[in-house]
C-alpha positions in Angstrom: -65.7 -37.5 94.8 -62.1 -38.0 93.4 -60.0 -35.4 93.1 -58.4 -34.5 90.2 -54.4 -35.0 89.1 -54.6 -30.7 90.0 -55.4 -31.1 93.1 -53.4 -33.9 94.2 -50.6 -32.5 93.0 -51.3 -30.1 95.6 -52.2 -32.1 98.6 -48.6 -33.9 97.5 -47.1 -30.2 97.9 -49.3 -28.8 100.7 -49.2 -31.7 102.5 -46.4 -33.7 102.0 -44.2 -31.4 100.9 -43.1 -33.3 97.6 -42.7 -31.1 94.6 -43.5 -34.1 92.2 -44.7 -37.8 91.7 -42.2 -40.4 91.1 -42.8 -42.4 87.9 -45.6 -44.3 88.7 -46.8 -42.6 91.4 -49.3 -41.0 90.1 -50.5 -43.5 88.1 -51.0 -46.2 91.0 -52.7 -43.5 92.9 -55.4 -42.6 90.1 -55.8 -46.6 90.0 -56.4 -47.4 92.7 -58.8 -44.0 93.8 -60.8 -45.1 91.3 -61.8 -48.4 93.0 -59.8 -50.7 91.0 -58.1 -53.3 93.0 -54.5 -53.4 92.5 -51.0 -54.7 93.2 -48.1 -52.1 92.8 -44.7 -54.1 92.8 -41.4 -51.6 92.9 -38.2 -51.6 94.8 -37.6 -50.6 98.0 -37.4 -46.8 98.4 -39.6 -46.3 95.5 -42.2 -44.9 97.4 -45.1 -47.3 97.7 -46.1 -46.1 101.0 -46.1 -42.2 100.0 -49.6 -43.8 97.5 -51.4 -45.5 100.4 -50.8 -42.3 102.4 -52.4 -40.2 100.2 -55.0 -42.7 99.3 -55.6 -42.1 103.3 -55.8 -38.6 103.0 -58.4 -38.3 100.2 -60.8 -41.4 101.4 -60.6 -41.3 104.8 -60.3 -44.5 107.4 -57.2 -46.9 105.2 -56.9 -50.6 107.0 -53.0 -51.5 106.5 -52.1 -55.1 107.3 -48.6 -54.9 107.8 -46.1 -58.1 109.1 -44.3 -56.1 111.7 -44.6 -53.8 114.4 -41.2 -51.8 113.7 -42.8 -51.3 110.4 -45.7 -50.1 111.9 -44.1 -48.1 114.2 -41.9 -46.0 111.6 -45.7 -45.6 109.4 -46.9 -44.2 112.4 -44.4 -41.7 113.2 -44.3 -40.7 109.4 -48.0 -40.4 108.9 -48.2 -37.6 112.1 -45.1 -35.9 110.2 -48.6 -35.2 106.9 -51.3 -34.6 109.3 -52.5 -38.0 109.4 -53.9 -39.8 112.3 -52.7 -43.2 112.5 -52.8 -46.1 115.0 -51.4 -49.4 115.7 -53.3 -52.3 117.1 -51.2 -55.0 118.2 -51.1 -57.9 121.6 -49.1 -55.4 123.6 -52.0 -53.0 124.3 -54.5 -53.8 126.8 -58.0 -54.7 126.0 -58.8 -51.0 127.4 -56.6 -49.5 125.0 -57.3 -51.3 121.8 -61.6 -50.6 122.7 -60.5 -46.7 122.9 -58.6 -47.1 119.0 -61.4 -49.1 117.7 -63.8 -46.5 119.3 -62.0 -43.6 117.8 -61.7 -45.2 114.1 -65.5 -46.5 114.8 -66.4 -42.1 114.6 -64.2 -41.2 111.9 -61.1 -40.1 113.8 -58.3 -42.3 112.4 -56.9 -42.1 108.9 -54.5 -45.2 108.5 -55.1 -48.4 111.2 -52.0 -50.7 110.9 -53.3 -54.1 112.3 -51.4 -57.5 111.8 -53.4 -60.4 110.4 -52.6 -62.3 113.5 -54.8 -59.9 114.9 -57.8 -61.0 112.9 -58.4 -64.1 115.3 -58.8 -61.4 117.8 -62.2 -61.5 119.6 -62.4 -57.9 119.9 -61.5 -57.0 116.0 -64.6 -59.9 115.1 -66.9 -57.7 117.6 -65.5 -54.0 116.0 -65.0 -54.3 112.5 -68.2 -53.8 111.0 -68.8 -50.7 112.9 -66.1 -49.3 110.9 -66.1 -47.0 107.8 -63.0 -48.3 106.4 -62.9 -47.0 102.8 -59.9 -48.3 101.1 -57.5 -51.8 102.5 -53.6 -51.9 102.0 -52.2 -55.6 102.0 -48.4 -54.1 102.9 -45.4 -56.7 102.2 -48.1 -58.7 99.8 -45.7 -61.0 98.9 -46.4 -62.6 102.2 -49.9 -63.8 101.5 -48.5 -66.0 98.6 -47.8 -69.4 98.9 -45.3 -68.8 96.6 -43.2 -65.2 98.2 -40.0 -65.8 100.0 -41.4 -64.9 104.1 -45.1 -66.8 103.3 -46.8 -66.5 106.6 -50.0 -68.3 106.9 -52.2 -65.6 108.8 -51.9 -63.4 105.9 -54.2 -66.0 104.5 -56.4 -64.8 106.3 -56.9 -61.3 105.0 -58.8 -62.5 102.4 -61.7 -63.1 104.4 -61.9 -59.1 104.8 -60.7 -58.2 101.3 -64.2 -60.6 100.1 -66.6 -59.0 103.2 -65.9 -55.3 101.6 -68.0 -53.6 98.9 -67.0 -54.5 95.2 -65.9 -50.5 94.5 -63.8 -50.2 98.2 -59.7 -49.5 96.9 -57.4 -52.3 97.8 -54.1 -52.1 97.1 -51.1 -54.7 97.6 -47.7 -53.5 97.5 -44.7 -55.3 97.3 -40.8 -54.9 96.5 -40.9 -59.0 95.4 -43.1 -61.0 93.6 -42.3 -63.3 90.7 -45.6 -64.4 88.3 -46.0 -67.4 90.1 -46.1 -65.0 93.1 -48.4 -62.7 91.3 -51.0 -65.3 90.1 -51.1 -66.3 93.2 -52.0 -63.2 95.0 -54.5 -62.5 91.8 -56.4 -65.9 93.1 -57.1 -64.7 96.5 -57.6 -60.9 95.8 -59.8 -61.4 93.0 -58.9 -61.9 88.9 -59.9 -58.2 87.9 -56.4 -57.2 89.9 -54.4 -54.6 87.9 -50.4 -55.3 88.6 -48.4 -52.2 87.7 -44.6 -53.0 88.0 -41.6 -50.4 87.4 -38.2 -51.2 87.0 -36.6 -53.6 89.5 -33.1 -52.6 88.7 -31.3 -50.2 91.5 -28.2 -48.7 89.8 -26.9 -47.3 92.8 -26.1 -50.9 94.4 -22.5 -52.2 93.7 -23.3 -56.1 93.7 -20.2 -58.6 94.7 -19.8 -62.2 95.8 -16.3 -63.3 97.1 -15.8 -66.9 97.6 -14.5 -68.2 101.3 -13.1 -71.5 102.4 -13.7 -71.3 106.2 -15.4 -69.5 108.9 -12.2 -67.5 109.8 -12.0 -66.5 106.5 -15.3 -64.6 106.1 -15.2 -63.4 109.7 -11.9 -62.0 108.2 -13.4 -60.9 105.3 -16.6 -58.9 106.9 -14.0 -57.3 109.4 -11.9 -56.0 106.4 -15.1 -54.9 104.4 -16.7 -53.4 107.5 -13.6 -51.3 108.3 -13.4 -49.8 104.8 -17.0 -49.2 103.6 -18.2 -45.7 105.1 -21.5 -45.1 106.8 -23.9 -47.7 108.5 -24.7 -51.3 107.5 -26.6 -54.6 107.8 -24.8 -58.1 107.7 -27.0 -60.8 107.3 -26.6 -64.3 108.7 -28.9 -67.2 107.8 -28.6 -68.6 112.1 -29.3 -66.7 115.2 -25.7 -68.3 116.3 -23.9 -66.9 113.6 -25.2 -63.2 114.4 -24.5 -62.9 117.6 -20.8 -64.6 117.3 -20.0 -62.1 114.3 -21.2 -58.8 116.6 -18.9 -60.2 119.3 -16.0 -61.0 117.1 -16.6 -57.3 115.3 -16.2 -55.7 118.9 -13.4 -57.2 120.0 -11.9 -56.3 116.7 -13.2 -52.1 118.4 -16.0 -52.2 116.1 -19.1 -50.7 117.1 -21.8 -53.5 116.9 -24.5 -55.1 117.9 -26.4 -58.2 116.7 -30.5 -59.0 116.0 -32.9 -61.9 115.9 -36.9 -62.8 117.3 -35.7 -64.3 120.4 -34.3 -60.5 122.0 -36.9 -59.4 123.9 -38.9 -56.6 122.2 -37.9 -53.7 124.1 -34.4 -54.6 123.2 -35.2 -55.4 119.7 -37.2 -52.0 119.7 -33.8 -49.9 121.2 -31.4 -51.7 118.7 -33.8 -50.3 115.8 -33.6 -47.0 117.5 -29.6 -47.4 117.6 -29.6 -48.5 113.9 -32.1 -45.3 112.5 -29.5 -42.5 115.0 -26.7 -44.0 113.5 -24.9 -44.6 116.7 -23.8 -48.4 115.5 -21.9 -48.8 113.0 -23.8 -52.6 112.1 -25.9 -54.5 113.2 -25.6 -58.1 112.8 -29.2 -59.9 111.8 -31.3 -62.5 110.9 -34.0 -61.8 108.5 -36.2 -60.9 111.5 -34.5 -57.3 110.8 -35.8 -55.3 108.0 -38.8 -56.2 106.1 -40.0 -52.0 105.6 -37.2 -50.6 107.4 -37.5 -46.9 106.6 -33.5 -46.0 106.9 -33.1 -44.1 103.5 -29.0 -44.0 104.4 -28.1 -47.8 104.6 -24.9 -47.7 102.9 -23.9 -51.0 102.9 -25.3 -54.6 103.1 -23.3 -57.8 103.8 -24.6 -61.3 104.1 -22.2 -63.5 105.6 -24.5 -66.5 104.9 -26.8 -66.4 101.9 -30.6 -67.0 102.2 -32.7 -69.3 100.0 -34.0 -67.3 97.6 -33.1 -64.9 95.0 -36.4 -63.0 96.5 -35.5 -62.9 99.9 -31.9 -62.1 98.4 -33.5 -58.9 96.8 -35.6 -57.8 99.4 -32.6 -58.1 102.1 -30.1 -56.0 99.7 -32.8 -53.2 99.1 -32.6 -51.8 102.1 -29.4 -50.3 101.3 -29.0 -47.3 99.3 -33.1 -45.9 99.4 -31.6 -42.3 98.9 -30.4 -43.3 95.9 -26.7 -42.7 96.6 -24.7 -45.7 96.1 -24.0 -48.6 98.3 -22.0 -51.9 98.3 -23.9 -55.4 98.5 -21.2 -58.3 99.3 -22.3 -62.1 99.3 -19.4 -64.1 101.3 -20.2 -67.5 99.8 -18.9 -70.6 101.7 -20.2 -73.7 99.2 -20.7 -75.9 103.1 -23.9 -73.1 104.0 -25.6 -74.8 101.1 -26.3 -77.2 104.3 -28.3 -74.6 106.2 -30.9 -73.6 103.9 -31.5 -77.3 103.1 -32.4 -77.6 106.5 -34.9 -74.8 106.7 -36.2 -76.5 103.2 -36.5 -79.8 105.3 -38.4 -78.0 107.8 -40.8 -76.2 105.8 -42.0 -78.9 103.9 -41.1 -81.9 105.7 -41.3 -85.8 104.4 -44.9 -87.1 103.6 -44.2 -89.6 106.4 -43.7 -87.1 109.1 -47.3 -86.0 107.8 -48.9 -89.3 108.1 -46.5 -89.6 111.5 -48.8 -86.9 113.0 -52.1 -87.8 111.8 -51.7 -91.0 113.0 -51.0 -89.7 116.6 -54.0 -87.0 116.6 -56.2 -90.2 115.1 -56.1 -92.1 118.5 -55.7 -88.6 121.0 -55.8 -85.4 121.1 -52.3 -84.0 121.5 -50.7 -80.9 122.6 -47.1 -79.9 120.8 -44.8 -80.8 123.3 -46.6 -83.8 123.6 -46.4 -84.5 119.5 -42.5 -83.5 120.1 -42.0 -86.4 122.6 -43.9 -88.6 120.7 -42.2 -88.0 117.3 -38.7 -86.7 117.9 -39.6 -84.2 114.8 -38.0 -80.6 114.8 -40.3 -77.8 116.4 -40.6 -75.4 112.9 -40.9 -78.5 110.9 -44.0 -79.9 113.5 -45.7 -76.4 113.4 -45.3 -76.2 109.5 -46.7 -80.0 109.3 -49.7 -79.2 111.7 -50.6 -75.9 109.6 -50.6 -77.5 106.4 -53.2 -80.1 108.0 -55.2 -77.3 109.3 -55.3 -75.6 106.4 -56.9 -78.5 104.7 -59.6 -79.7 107.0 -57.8 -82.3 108.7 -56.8 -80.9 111.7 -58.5 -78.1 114.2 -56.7 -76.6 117.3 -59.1 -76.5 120.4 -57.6 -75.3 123.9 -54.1 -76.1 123.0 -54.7 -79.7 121.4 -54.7 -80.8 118.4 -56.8 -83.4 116.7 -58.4 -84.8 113.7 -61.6 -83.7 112.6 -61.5 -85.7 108.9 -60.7 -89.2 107.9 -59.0 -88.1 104.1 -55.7 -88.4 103.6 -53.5 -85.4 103.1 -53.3 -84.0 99.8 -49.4 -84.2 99.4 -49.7 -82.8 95.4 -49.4 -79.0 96.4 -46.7 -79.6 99.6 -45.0 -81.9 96.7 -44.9 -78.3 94.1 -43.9 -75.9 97.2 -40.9 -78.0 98.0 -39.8 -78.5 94.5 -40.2 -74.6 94.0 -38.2 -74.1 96.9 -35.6 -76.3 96.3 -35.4 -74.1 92.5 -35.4 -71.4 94.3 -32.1 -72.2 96.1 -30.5 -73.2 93.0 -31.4 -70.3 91.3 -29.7 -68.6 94.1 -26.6 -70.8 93.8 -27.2 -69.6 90.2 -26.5 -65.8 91.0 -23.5 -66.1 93.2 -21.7 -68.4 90.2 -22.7 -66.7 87.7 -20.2 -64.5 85.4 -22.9 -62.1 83.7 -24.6 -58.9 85.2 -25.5 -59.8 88.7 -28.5 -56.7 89.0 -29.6 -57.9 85.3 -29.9 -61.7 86.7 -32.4 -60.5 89.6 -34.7 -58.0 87.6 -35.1 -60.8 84.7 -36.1 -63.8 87.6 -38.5 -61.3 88.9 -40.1 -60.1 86.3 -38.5 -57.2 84.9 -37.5 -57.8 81.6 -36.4 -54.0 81.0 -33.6 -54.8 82.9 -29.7 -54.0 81.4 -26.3 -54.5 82.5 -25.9 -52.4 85.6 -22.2 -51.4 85.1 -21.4 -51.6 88.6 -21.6 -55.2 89.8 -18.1 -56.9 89.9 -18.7 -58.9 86.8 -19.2 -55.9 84.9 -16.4 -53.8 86.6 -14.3 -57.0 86.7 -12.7 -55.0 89.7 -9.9 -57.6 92.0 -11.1 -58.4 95.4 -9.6 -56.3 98.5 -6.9 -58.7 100.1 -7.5 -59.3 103.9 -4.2 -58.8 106.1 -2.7 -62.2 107.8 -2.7 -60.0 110.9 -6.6 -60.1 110.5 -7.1 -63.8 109.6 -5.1 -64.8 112.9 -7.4 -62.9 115.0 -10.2 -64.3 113.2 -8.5 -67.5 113.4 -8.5 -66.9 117.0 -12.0 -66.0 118.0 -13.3 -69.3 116.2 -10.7 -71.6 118.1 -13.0 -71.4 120.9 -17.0 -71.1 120.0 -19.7 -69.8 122.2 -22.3 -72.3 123.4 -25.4 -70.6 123.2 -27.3 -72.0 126.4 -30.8 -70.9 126.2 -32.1 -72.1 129.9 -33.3 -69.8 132.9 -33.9 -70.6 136.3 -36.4 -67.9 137.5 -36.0 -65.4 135.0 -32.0 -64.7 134.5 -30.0 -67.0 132.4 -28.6 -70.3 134.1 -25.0 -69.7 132.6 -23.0 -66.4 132.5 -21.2 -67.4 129.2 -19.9 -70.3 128.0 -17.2 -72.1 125.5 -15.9 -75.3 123.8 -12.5 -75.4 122.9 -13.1 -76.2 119.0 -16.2 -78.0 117.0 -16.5 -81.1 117.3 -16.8 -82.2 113.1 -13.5 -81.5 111.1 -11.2 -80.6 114.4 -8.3 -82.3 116.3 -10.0 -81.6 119.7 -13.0 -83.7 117.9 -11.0 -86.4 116.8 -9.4 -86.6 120.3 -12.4 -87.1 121.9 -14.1 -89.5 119.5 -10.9 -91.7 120.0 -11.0 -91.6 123.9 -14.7 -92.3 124.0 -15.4 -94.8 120.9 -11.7 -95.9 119.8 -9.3 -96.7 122.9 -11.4 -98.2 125.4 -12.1 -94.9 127.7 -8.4 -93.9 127.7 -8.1 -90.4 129.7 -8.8 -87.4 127.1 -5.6 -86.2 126.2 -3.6 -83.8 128.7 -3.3 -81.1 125.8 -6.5 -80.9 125.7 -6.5 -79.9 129.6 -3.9 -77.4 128.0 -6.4 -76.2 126.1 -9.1 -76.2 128.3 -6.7 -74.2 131.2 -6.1 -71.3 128.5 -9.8 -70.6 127.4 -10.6 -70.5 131.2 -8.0 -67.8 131.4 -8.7 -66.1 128.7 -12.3 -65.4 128.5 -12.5 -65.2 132.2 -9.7 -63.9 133.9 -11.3 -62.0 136.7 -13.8 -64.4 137.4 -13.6 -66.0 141.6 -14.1 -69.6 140.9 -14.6 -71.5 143.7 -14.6 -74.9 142.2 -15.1 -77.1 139.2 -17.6 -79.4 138.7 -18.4 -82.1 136.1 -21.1 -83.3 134.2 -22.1 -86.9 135.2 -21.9 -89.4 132.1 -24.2 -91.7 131.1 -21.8 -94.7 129.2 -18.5 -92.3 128.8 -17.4 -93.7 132.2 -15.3 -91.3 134.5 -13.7 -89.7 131.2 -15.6 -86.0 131.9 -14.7 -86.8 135.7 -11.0 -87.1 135.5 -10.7 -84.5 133.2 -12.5 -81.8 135.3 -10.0 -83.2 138.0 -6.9 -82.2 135.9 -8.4 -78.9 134.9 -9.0 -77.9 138.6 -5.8 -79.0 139.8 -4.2 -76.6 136.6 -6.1 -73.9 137.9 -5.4 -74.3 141.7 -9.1 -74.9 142.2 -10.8 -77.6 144.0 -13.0 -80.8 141.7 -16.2 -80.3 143.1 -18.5 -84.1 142.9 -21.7 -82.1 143.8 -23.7 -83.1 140.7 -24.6 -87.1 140.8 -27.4 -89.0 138.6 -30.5 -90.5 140.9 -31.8 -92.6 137.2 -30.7 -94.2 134.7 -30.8 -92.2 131.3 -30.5 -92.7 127.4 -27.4 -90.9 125.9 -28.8 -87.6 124.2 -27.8 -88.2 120.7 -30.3 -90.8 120.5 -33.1 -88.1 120.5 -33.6 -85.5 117.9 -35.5 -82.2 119.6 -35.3 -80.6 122.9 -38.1 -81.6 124.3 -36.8 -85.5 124.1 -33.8 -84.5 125.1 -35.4 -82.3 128.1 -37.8 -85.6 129.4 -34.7 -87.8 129.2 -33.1 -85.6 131.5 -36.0 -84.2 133.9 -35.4 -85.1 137.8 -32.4 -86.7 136.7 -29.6 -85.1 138.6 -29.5 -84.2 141.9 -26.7 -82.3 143.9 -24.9 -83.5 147.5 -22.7 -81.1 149.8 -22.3 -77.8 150.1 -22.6 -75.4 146.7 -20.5 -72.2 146.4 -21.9 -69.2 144.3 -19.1 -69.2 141.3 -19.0 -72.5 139.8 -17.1 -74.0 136.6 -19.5 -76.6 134.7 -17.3 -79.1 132.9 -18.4 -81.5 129.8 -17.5 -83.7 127.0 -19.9 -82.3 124.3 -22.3 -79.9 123.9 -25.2 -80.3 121.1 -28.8 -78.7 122.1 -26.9 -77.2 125.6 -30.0 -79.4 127.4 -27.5 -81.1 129.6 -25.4 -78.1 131.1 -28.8 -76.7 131.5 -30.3 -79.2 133.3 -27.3 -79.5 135.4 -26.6 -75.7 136.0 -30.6 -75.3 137.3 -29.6 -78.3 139.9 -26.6 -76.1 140.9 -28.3 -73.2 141.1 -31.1 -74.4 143.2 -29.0 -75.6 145.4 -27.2 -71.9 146.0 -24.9 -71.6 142.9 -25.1 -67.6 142.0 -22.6 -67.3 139.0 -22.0 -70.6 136.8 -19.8 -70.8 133.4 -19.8 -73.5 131.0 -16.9 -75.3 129.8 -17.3 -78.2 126.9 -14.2 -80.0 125.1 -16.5 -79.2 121.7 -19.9 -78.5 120.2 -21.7 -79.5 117.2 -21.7 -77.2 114.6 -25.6 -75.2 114.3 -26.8 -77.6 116.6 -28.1 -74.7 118.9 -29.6 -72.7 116.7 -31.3 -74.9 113.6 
């Protein structure tokens, strides 16, 4: 039976310790007790969680599919804090340990089960799930299950399947901080047409919204320094690259700021302790990709910072809502450099590739079976963009997956009308964004009215309605910004065992738009492999000694070329002899290979390069790795795991430049 607004205003009291409902509250809360199916969209910090909680504690065993295990985690922790039992199923427990939670929710003994849709693949779920008594379902972060929704993620597909299998009256509820009507319609199709959307107010007063246009990458370095140093509290800066956050953490400690930067490819205890870090408040930022965030319960966020924009005004929303939740105010700022328009083009590309790449693939899997790497090699086609392609053929009949190999089980062709629409919608989508940071009215009033809410009024706070001047950053500043991109990291990815080939490593500038670029272009392609010029040994001589002063080199060695002659060679020759170090010529090619911009993923690039080197003489354990260019990194990797089989300990990587995003995108 379903208690009455009496007494759930005092389970909220009793309980939760909540003297009231928020607007809305209440009302989603009678909805949705009541059986109806419904899909509550309000802003972060609303309280959408504080309904399925309760819903929880009045019916009994709640399923919540939620995207991520921090998220999880923090509903966890909070549901013990109201007497609720709550547990987390996830790939990290053993077999052992998920049997003993399905067990206990099986009798009755777990209030809220947080389970990712990944998990619904799960041989053990397929075997428990109808033994339990679940009585209502929460679709958290519903945006996700839409097509349509900013972070789309294809296993959330797959909830439907439950959401059909329960009976007609069982609550479901989908919450959600972002969902435009496309987005809504679109959950409406899968959850079933009697859903019930109740929406509140999008608008969050308390944000102070500002976009400052930069020119350059010192410049916003600069500019997130300056704005770091003089907002108080904690805060998030958002970068669209996993690149791009981890050189703005480094630049914002050497400028004595304490921070420390994010993405999916730190190991999850790490990525776990940094969370920690960031809810204590013992950073002062965190630098992140949008793999940070998504549910973060940190009420006292009190500023937000993207240093690249993403590619929606969505994402845009959810990202900036996680600042302020306690309702006291905090400052949003966009840096806007017009060239990262580039970046999220890219991801578009990737998403929703060509139709060609589409027919590309089927036309592989129609004569074999394939596994990826295999497809890879086969069509030089980026890894996210393959594994989007190869969904989207799965997800309409064409192609299965069946011990890691693909292929076709359908002679149609694809139907490229709907990829046609989500790309088109996409590419809106980042105009519309483009749309926000240019515009000159009411920056909170532009986001509420795209998403729905057309209650929304000028906000009063945004810099086009305070018209306030933008804080000037100090030439001191800009120089040591200036600085720290003179020289950018080369994020080598490659182990040998299970530690990192390289310590560190650095080019001396990029290689597009730079006068160390332009040098070596002419050496290589323009004068008939002339020596690269001796400034540039200059160069190379004070990045050594600056980044690694105290490091015992014991040689340096080049990179063997493939048809840039003995340029590297006599360059690492001059550099040694600049440094008093011996030129090492351990590393020598036993084949022939293509040069590596002729391929276009890593794994070409990796089979062009396999068994290719070899090394002669004795090795010594600190080593300096010298090249021309570096692009994916797969060279100095395959040369460094030569080196270091061959009894190398500590190795450091030296290029003349790198291509910009190369190593990251």
């Amino acid at each position: 039976m379903m208690m009455g607004e009496r007494e759930l205003h005092t389970l909220l009291r009793e309980r939760f310790g909540l003297t009231a409902f928020r607007p809305g509250q209440w009302e989603a809360l009678e909805a949705v007790l009541s059986g109806k199916r419904v899909l509550l969209v309000q802003p972060t910090g609303w309280g959408k969680s504080l309904v399925y909680q309760m819903l929880a504690a009045q019916k009994g065993l709640t399923l919540v599919f939620s995207p991520l295990r921090a998220l999880m985690r923090d509903q966890v922790r909070e549901a013990a804090k109201y007497r609720l039992t709550a547990r987390v199923l996830n790939s990290d427990q053993s077999q052992e340990e998920q049997e003993q939670i399905l067990k206990e929710a099986s009798e009755g003994g777990v209030g809220l089960l947080y389970i990712a849709p990944e998990r619904l693949d799960n041989h053990l779920w397929q075997q428990w799930f109808m033994k339990l008594p679940i009585s209502a379902l929460v679709i958290d972060e519903a945006h996700c299950i839409s097509q349509w929704g900013h972070d789309f993620r294809p296993d959330y597909r797959r909830i439907v399947e439950v959401v059909r299998s329960l009976p007609p009256q069982t609550p479901v509820l989908a919450v959600t901080a972002t969902a435009t009507q496309r987005v809504i319609e679109d959950i409406r199709s899968q959850v079933g047409n009697s859903l019930l959307v109740m929406r509140g107010s999008l608008a969050r007063d308390n944000l102070r919204l500002r976009v400052i246009q930069v020119s350059r990458e010192a410049e916003k370095f600069a500019q997130v320094y300056t704005w770091v140093q003089r907002l108080p509290g904690t805060g998030l800066i958002y970068t669209a690259t996993q690149a791009s956050a981890e050189a703005l953490a480094e630049f914002l400690r050497e400028m004595g700021v304490n921070a420390t930067f994010y993405h999916a490819k730190l190991p999850a205890e790490e990525r776990h302790s940094i969370e920690e870090n960031l809810m204590n408040n013992t950073v002062k930022v965190v630098t992140a990709t949008n793999a940070l965030g998504m549910g973060l319960n940190k009420p006292d966020i009190r500023f937000v910072i993207h240093a690249e924009f993403p590619g929606s005004l969505l994402a845009y929303y959810q990202e900036i809502g996680r600042a302020g939740r306690d309702g006291n105010p905090a400052d949003i700022v966009l840096l806007y450099d017009p060239e990262d328009r580039k970046i999220q083009e890219h991801f578009i590309n990737n998403s929703k590739p060509p139709q060609e790449d589409y027919k590309r693939v089927l036309t592989l899997l129609q004569k074999e079976a394939l596994g990826e790497n295999q497809i890879l090699e086969k069509t030089g086609l980026a890894k996210t963009a393959l594994r989007n392609i190869l969904q989207d053929l799965k997800e309409q009949g064409l192609v299965s997956k069946m011990n890691g190999l693909y292929r076709t089980i359908s002679s149609a062709r694809p139907n490229f009308s709907a990829l046609i629409e989500i790309r088109d919608a996409k590419e809106k989508e980042l105009e519309k964004m483009i749309e926000y940071i240019t515009t000159s009215q009411c920056r909170m009033m532009l986001i509420c009215v795209y998403l729905g809410d057309e209650t929304a009024k000028h906000c009063g706070q945004c810099d086009n309605c305070k018209k306030q001047p933008t804080p000037a950053v100090s030439e001191s500043i800009l120089t040591q910004a200036q600085q720290f991109i003179a020289h950018p990291k080369l994020h080598l990815r490659g182990t040998h065992g299970h530690t990192p080939i390289y310590q560190d490593g650095r080019a001396l500038a990029y290689y597009s738009g730079t006068r160390v670029g332009e040098a070596i272009h002419r050496s290589k392609y323009e004068q008939d492999g002339q020596p690269f010029a001796d400034w540039l040994v200059d160069s190379a001589v004070e990045v050594v000694r600056k980044y690694w002063p105290g490091v015992p080199f014991e040689g340096v060695v080049h990179v063997p070329s493939t048809r840039s002659g003995d340029l590297v060679k006599h360059f690492a020759s001059k550099l040694a002899s600049k440094l008093g170090l011996p030129h090492l010529d351990l590393v020598y090619k036993v084949r022939c290979t293509e040069p590596q911009k002729e391929f276009t993923n890593r794994v070409q690039k990796k089979n062009n390069l396999r068994n290719a080197f070899a090394c002669r003489g004795r090795v010594p354990e600190t080593l300096l790795v010298v090249d021309d260019v570096c692009d994916s990194g797969v060279t100095l990797e395959e040369v460094g795991r030569v080196l270091k089989k061959a009894g190398a300990k500590s190795l450091f990587a030296l290029a003349l430049a790198k291509t910009r995003h190369s190593d990251d995108l």
